[in-house]
N, C-alpha and C positions, 0 to 999 in steps of 0.2 A: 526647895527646902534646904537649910542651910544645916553644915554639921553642927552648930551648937543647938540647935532644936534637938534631935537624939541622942542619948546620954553615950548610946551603942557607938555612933558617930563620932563623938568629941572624943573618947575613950578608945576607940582603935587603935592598934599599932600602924606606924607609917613604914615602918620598913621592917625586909625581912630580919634582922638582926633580932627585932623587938618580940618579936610571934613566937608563941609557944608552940616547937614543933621539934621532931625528932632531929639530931646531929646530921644525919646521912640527908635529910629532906631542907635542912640550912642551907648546905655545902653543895648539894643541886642547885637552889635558887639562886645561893650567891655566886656559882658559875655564868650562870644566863649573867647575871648584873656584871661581871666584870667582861663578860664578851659582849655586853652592851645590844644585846640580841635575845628575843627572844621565840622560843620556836615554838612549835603548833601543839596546844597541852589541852589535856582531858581531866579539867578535876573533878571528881567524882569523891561523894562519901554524904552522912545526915546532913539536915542544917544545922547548924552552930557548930562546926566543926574546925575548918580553914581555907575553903574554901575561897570566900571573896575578899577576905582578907590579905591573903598572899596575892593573888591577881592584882588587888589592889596597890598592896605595898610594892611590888613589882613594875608597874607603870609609875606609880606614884616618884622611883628612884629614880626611873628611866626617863620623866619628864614627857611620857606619853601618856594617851587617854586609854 
């Protein structure tokens, strides 16, 4: 399935900069990205939240799956 099929898909942010999320949970992520590593995480919370969003934009910067 390609992302222009889902509106959700085409519409994502690709990286963390773009995500709406707290200041202190930016400055987390964007640490992982600039040590180019990222370590063993639990994200937990509803869905529609930020969950695979951040994972995503997270590999997606990192050039990993």
């Amino acid at each position: 399935m390609s992302d222009e099929f889902l509106w959700v898909e085409k519409y994502r942010p690709r990286k963390i900069e773009d995500c709406i999320l707290t200041e202190d949970l930016k400055k987390t992520f964007s640490e992982f990205l600039n040590q180019k590593e990222i370590p063993n995480l639990l994200l937990c919370g509803t869905h529609g939240t930020w969950k695979t969003t951040v994972a995503r934009g997270i590999c997606e910067e990192l050039g990993t799956d």
